[in-house]
MIMIDREN-872467 format. One line per field, with one value per residue: residue in one letter; x, y negated, z of N, C-alpha, C in turn. Coordinates in Angstrom, 2 decimals. Example, Ala and Ser with C-alpha at 12.3 -4.5 7.8 and 13.67 -1.06 7.14 Angstrom:
! MIMIDREN-872467
r = [a,s]
n_u = [13.19,12.85]
n_v = [5.69,2.25]
n_w = [7.80,7.08]
ca_u = [12.30,13.67]
ca_v = [4.50,1.06]
ca_w = [7.80,7.14]
c_u = [13.20,12.90]
c_v = [3.30,-0.03]
c_w = [7.80,7.87]
//
This chain:
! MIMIDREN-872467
r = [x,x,x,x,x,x,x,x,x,x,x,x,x,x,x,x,x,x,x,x,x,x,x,x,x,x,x,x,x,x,x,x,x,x,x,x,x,x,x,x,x,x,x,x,x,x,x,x,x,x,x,x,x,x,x,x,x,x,x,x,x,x,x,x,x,x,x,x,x,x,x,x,x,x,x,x,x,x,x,x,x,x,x,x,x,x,x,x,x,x,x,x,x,x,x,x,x,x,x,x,x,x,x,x,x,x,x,x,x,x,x,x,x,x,x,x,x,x,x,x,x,x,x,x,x,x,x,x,x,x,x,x,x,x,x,x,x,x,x,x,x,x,x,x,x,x,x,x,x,x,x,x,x,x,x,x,x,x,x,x,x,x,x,x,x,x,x,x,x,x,x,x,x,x,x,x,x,x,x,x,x,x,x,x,x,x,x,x,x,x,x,x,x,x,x,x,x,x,x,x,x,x,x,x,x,x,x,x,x,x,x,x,x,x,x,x,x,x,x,x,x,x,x,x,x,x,x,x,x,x,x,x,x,x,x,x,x,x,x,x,x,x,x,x,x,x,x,x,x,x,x,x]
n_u = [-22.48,-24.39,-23.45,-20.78,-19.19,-20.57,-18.92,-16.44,-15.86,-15.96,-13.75,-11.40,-12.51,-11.68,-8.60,-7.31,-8.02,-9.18,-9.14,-11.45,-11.41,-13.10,-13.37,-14.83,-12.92,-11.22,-12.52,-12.19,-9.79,-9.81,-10.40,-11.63,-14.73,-14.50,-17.26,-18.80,-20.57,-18.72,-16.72,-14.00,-15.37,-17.40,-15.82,-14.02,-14.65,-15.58,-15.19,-12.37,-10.87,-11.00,-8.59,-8.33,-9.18,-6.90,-4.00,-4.58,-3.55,-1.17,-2.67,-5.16,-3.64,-2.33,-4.45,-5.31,-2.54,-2.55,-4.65,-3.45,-1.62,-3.54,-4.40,-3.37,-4.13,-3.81,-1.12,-0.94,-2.01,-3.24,-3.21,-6.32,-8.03,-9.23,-7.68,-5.51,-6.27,-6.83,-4.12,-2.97,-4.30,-3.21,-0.07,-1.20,-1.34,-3.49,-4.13,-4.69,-4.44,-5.17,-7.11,-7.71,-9.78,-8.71,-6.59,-4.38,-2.17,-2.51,-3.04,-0.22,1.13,-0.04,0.60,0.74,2.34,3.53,3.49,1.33,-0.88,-3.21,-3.91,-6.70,-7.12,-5.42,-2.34,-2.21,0.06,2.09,3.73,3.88,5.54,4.05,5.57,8.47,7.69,8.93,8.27,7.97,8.09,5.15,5.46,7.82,7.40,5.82,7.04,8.36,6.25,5.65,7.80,7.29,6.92,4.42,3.33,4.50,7.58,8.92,11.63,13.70,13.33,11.40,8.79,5.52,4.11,2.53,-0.74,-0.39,-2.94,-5.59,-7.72,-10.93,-11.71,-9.96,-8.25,-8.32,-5.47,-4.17,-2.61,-2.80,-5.57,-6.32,-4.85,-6.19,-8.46,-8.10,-6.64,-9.01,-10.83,-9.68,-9.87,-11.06,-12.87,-14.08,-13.31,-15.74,-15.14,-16.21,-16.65,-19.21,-20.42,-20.39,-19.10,-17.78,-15.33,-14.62,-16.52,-16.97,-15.19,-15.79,-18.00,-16.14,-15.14,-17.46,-18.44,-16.89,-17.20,-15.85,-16.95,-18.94,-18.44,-20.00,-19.12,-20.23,-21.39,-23.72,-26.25,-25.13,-25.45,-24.76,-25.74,-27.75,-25.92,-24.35,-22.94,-22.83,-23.54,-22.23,-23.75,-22.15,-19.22,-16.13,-13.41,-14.64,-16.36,-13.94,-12.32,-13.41,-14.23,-11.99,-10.59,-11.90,-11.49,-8.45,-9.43,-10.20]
n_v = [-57.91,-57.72,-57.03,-55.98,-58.60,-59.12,-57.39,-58.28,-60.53,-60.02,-58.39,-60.69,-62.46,-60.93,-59.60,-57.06,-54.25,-51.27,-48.29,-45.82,-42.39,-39.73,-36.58,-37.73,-39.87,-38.34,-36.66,-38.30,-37.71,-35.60,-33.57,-30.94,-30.95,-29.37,-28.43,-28.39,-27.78,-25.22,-26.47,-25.25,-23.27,-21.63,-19.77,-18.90,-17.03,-18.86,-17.81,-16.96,-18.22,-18.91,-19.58,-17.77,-15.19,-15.63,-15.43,-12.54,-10.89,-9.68,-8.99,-10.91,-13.48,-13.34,-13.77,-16.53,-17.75,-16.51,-18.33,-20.45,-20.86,-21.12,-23.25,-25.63,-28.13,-30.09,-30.06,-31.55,-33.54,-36.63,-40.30,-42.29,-45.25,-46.02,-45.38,-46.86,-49.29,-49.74,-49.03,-51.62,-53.44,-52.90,-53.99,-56.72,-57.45,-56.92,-54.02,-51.80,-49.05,-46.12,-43.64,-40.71,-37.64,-36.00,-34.40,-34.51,-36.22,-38.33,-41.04,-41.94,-41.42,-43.42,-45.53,-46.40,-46.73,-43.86,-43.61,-45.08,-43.38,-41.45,-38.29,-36.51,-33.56,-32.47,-31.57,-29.89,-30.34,-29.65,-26.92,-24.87,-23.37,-21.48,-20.33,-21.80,-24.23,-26.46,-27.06,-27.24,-28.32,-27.73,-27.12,-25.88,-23.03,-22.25,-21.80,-19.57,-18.02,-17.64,-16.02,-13.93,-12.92,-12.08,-12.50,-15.33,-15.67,-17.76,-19.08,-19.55,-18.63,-16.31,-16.35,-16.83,-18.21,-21.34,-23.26,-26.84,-27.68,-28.47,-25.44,-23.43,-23.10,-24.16,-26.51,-30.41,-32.32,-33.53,-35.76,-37.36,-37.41,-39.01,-41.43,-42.49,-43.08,-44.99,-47.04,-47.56,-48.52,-50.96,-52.67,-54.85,-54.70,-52.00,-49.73,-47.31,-44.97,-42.71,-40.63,-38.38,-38.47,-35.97,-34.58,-33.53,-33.57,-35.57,-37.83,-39.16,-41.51,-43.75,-45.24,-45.66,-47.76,-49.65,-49.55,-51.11,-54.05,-54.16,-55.26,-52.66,-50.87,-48.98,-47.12,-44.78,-42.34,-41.13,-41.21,-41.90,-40.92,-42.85,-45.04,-47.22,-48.79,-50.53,-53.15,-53.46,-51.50,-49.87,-48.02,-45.77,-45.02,-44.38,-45.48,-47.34,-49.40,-50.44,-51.30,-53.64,-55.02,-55.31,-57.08,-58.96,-60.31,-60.92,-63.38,-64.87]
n_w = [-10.63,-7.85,-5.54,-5.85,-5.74,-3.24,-1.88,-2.43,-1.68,1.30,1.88,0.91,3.01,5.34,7.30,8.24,7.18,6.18,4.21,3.89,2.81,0.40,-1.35,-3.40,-4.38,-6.00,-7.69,-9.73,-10.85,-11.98,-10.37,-8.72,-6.62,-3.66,-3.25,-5.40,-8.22,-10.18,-8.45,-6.13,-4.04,-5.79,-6.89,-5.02,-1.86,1.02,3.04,3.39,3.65,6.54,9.50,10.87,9.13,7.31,8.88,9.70,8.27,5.22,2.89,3.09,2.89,0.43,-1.21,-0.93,-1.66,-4.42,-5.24,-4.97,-6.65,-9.35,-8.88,-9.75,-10.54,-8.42,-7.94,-10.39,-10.83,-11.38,-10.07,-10.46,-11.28,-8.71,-6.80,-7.75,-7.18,-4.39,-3.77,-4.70,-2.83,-0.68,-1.82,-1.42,1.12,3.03,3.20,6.12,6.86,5.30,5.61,4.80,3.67,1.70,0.01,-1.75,-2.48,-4.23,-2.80,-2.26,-4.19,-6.01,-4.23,-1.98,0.70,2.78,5.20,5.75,5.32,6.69,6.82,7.53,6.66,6.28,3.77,0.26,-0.70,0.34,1.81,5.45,7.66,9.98,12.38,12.83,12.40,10.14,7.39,3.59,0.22,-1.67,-4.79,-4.85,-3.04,-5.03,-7.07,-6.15,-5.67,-8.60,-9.29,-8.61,-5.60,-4.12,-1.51,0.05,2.58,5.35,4.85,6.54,8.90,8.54,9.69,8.87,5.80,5.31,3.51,3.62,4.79,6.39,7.82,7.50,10.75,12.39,14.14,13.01,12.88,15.95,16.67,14.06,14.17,16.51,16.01,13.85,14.38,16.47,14.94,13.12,15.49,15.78,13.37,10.88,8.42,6.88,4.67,3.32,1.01,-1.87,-0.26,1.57,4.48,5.71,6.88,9.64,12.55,11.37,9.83,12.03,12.55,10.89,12.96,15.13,14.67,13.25,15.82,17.62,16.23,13.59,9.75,7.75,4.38,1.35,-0.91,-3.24,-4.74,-4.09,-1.35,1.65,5.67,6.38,5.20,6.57,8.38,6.72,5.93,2.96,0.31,-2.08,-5.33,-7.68,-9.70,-8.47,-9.44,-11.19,-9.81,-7.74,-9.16,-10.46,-7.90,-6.86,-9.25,-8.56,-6.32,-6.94,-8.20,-6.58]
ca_u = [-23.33,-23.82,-23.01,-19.35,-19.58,-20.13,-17.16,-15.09,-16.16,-15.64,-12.29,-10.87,-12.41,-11.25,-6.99,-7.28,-8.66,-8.99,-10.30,-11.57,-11.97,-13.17,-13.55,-15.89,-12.44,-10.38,-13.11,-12.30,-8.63,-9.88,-9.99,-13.31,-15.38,-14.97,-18.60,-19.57,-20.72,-17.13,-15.24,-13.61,-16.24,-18.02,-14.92,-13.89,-15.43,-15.16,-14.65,-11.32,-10.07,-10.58,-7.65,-8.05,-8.72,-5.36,-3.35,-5.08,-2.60,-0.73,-3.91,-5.65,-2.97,-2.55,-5.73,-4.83,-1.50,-3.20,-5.58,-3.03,-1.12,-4.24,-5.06,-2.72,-4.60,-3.52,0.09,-0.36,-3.10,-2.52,-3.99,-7.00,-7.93,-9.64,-6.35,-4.49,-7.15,-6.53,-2.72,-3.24,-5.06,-2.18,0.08,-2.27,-1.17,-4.64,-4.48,-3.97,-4.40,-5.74,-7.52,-8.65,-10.17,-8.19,-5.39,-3.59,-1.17,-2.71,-2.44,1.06,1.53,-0.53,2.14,0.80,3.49,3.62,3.28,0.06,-1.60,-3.61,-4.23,-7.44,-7.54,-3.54,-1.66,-2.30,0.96,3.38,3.80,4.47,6.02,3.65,6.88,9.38,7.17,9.41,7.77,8.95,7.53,4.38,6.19,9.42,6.74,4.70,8.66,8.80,5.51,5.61,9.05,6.89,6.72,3.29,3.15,5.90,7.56,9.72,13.14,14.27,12.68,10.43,7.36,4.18,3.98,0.57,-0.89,-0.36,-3.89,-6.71,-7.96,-12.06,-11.43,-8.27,-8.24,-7.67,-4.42,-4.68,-2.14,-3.34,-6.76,-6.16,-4.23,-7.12,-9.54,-7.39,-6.69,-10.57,-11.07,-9.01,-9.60,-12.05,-13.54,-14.06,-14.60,-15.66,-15.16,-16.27,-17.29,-20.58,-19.60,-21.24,-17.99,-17.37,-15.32,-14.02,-17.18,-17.23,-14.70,-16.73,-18.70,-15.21,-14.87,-18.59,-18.43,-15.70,-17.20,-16.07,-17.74,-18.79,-19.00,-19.89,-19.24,-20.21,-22.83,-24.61,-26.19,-24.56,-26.22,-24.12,-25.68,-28.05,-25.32,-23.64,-22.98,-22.93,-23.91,-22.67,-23.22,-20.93,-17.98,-15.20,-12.55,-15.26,-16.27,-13.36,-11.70,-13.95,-13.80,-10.26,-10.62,-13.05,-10.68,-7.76,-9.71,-10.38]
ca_v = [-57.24,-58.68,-55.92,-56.62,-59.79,-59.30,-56.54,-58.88,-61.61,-59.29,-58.41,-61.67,-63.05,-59.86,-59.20,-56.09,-53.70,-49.63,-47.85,-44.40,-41.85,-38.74,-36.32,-38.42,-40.31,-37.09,-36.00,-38.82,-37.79,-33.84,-32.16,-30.58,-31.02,-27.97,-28.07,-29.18,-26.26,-25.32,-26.27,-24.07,-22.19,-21.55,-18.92,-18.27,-16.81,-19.43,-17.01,-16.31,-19.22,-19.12,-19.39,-16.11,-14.44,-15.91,-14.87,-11.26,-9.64,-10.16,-9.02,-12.35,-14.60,-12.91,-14.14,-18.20,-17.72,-16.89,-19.60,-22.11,-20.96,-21.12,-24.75,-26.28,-29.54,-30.78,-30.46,-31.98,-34.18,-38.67,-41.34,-43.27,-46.55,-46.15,-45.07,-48.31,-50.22,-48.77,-49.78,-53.17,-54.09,-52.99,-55.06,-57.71,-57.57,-56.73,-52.76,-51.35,-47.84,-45.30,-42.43,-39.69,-36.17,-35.79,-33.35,-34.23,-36.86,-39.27,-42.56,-41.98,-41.44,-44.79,-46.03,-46.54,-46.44,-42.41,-44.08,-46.32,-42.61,-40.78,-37.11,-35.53,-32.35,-32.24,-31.70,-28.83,-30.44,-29.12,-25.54,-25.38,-22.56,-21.52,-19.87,-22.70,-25.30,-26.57,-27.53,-27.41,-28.80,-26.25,-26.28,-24.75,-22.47,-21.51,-21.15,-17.88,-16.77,-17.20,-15.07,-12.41,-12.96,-12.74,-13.61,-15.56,-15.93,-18.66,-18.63,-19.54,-17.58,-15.02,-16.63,-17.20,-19.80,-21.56,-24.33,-27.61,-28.34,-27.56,-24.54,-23.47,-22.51,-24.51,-28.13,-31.49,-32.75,-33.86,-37.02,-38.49,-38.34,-40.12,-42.56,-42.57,-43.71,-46.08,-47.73,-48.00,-49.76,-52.42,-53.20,-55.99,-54.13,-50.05,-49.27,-45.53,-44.52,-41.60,-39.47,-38.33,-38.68,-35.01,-33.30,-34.05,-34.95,-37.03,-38.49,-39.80,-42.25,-44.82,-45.60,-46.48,-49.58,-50.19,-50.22,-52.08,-55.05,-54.60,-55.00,-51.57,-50.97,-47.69,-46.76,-43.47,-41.95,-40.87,-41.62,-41.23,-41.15,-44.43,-46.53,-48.39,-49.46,-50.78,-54.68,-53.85,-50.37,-49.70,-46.95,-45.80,-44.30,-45.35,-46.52,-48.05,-50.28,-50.62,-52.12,-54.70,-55.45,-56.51,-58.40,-60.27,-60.53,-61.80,-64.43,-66.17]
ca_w = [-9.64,-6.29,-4.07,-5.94,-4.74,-1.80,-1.05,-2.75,0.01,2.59,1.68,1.08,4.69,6.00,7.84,8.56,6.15,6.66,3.40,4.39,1.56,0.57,-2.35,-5.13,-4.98,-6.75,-8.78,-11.12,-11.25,-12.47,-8.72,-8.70,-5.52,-3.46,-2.75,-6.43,-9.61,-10.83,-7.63,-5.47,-3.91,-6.84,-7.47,-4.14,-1.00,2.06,4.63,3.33,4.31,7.81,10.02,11.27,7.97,6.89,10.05,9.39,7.11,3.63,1.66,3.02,2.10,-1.15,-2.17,-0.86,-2.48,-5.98,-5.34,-4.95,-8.12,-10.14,-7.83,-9.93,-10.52,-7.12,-8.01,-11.68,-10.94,-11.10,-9.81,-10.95,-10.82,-7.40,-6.15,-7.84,-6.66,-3.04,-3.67,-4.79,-1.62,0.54,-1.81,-1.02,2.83,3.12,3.89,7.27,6.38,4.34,6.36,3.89,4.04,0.60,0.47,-2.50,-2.24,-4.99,-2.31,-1.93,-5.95,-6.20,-4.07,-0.61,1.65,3.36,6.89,5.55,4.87,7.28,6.15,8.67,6.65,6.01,2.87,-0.37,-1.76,1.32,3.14,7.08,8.13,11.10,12.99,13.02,11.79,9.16,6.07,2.34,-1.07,-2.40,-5.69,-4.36,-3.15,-5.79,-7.57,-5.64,-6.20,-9.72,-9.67,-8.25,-4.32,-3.48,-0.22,0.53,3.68,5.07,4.31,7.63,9.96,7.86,9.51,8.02,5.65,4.88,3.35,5.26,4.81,7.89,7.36,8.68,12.14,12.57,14.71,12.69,13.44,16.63,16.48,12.94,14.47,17.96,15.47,12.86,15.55,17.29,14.06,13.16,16.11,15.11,12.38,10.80,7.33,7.33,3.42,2.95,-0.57,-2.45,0.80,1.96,5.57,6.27,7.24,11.14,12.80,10.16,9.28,13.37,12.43,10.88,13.91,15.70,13.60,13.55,17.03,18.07,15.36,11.82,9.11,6.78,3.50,1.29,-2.01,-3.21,-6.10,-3.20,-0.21,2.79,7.13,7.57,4.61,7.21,9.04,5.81,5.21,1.82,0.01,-3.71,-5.96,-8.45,-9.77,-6.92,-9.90,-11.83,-9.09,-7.30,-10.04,-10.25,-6.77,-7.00,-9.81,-8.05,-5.02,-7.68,-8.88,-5.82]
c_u = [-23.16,-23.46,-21.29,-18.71,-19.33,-18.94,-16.11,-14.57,-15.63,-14.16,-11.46,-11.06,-11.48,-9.41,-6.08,-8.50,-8.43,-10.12,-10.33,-12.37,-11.83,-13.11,-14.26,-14.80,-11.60,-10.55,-12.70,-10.83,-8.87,-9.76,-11.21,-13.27,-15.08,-16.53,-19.37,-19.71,-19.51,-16.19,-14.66,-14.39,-17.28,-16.94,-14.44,-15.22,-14.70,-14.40,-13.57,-9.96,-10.49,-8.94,-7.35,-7.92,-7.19,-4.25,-3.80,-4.04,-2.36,-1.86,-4.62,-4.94,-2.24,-3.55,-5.48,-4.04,-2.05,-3.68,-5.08,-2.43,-2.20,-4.81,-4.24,-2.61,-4.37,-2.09,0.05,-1.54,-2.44,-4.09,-5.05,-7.48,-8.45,-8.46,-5.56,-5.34,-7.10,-4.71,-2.37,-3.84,-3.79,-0.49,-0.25,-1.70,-2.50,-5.00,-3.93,-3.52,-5.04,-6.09,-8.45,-8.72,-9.71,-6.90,-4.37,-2.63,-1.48,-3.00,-1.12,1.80,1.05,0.21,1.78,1.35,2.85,2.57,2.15,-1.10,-2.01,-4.44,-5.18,-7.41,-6.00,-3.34,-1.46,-0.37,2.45,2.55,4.17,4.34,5.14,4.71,7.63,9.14,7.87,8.17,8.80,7.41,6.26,4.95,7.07,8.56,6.28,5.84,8.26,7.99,5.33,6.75,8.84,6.58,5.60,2.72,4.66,6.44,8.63,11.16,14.20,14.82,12.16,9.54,6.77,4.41,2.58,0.65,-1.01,-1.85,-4.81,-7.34,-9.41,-11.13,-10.33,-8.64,-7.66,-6.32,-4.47,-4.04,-2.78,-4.54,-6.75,-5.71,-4.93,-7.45,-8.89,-7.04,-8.36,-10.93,-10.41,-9.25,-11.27,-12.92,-13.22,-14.89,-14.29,-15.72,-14.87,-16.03,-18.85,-21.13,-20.67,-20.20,-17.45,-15.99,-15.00,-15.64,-17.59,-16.37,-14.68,-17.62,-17.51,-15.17,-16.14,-18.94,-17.80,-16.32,-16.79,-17.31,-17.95,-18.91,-18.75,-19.65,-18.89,-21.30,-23.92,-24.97,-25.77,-25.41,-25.84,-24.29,-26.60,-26.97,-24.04,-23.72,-23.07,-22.67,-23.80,-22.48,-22.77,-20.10,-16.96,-14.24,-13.35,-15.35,-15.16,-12.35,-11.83,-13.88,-13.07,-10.07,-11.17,-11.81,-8.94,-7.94,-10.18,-9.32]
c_v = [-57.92,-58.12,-56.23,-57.70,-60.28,-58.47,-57.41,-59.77,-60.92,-59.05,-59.16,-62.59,-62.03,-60.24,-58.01,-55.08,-51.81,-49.04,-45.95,-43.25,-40.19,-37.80,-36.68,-39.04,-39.72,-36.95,-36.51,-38.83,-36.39,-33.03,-31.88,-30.79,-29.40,-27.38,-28.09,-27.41,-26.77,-25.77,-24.88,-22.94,-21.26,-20.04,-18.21,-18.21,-17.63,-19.02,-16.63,-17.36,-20.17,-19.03,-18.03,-15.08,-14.34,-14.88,-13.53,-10.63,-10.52,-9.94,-10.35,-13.45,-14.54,-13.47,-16.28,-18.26,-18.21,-17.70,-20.65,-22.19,-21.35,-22.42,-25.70,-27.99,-30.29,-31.45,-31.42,-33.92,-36.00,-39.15,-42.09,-44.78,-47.39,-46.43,-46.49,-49.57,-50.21,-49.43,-51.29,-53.86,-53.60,-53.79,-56.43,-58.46,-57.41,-55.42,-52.87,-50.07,-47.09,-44.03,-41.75,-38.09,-35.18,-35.11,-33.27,-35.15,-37.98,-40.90,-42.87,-42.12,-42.68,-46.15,-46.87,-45.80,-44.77,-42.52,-44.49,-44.80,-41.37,-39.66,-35.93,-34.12,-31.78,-32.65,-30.65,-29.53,-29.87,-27.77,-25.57,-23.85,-22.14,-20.92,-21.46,-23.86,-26.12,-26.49,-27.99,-27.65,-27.44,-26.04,-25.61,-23.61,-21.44,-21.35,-19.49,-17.17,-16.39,-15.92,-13.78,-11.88,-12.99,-13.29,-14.24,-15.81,-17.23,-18.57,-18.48,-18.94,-16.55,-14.98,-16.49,-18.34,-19.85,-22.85,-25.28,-28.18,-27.61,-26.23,-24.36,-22.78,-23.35,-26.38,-29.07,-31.61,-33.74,-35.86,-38.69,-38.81,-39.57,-41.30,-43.44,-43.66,-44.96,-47.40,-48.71,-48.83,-51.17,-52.91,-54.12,-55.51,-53.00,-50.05,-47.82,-45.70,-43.21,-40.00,-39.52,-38.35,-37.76,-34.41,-33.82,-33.13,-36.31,-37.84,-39.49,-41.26,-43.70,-45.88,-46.59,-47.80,-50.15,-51.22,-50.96,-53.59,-55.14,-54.07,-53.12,-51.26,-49.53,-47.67,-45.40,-42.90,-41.62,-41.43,-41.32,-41.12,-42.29,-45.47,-47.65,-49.46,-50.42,-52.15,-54.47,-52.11,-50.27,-48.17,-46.79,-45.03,-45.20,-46.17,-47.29,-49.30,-50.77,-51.68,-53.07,-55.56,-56.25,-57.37,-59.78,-61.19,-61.33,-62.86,-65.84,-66.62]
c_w = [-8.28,-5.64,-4.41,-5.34,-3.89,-0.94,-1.59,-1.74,1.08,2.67,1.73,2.51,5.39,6.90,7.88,7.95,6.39,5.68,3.74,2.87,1.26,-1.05,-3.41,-5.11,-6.08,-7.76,-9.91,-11.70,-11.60,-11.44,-8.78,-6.76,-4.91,-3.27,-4.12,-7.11,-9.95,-9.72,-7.16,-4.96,-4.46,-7.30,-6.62,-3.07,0.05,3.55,4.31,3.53,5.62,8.25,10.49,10.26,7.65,7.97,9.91,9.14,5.91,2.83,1.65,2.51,1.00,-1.60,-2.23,-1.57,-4.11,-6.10,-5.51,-6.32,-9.02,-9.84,-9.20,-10.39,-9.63,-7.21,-9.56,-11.67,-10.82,-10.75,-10.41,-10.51,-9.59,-6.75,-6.37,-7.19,-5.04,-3.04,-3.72,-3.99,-0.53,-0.04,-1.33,0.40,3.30,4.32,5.18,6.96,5.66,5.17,5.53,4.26,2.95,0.48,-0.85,-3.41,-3.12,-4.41,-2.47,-3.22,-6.39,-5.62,-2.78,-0.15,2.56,4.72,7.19,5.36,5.87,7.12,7.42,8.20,5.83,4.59,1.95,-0.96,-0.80,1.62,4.14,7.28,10.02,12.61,13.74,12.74,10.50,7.89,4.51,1.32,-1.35,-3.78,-6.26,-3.96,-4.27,-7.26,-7.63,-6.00,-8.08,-10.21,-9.02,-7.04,-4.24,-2.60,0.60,2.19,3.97,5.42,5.23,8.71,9.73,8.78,8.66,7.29,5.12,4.34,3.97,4.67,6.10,7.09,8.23,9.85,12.94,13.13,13.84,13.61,14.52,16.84,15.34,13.37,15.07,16.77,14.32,13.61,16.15,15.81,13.51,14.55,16.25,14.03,11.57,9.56,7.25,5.78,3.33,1.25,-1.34,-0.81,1.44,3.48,6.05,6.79,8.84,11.38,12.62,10.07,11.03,12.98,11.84,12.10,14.71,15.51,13.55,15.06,17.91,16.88,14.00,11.00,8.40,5.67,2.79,0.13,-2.71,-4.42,-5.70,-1.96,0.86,4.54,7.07,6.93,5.54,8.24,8.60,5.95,3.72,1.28,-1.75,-4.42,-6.94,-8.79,-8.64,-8.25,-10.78,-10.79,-8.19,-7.90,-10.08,-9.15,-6.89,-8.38,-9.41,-7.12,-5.72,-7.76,-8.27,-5.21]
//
């Protein structure tokens, strides 16, 4: 295919590389879409995971709680070949970073470095103690609630604990952004993969890198606002094509 091709080209001219990715990369590791038939909202009600809902009372985070026990595809879930394909480019010396809207640790299991992984909508696989901030594992967590805790508290302090992921109502992390952004403008190739770049203000972060001069490239099953501003536009499964990619990028 030529669009392969040509991301392979791009990649190999490339130095500085920043793949930005969203939920079509998951799906193909068994995470349903929350937005898709059969994800999450399809079962739950959205408004119950506002920030304020949560903060409400124990009945609200009784219902997250259950959700996360019954989530359990997040904690069991592996990598696909997007993801190794995504690792094998920061072998490479290629990657800079990895800035995803993905909350469930499958770069880091693929075996980009922690540090190399910029998390805008946090982390379903940790808890953060909103009290003392402290953070522990979710399946030391979801330990307790299976042993009957329903809403657990933290062990410390007997704060709140919550999921470390954003929650509606609740500000991106304000550091990883600034650090997102600042990265994207450095950097010489900006590939989105497997996001529809509708979810702001994550989906702003493209433009950075546009506008500062790198190239862009999209790959997604769908179309996204930012394919005119694409050097190169493929659609796809992300580990189907991705794969390919780097073979390409091997072979030269």
């Amino acid at each position: 295919m030529e669009e392969i091709e040509r991301l392979s080209q791009l990649i190999i001219q490339s130095k500085k590389v920043i793949v930005f990715t969203g939920a079509g990369i998951s799906t193909e590791s068994g995470i349903p879409d929350f937005r898709s038939p059969g994800g999450i909202w399809s079962r739950y009600d959205p408004e119950d995971f506002t920030i304020q809902k949560f903060l409400s009372g124990p009945a609200a985070r009784r219902t997250i709680w259950r959700m996360s026990v019954e989530g359990g595809l997040l904690t069991e879930a592996e990598p696909n070949l997007a993801h190794h394909a995504i690792a094998e480019l920061h072998q490479s010396g290629k990657l800079d970073c990895v800035i995803t809207q993905n909350i469930d640790s499958l770069h880091q299991k693929a075996g980009v470095p922690e540090d190399k992984v910029f998390e805008l909508h946090g982390n379903m696989q940790r808890v953060v103690c909103i009290g003392c901030r402290r953070r522990f594992p979710m399946l030391e967590v979801l330990q307790r609630i299976k042993g009957g805790i329903e809403v657990p508290d933290c062990p410390d302090c007997q704060g709140i604990l919550k999921p470390d992921a954003v929650f509606f109502g609740e500000a991106l992390p304000q550091e990883t952004l600034r650090e997102a952004i600042r990265r994207a403008q450095n950097c010489d190739l900006f590939i989105v993969i497997g996001s529809t770049l509708v979810i702001y203000p994550a989906a702003y972060i493209p433009t950075y890198a546009t506008e500062a001069g790198a190239k862009l490239a999209i790959v997604n099953l769908t179309p996204t606002p930012f394919d005119h501003y694409a050097a190169v536009v493929i659609r796809g499964k992300a580990g189907e094509i991705m794969s390919k990619v780097m073979a390409e990028v091997r072979l030269s």
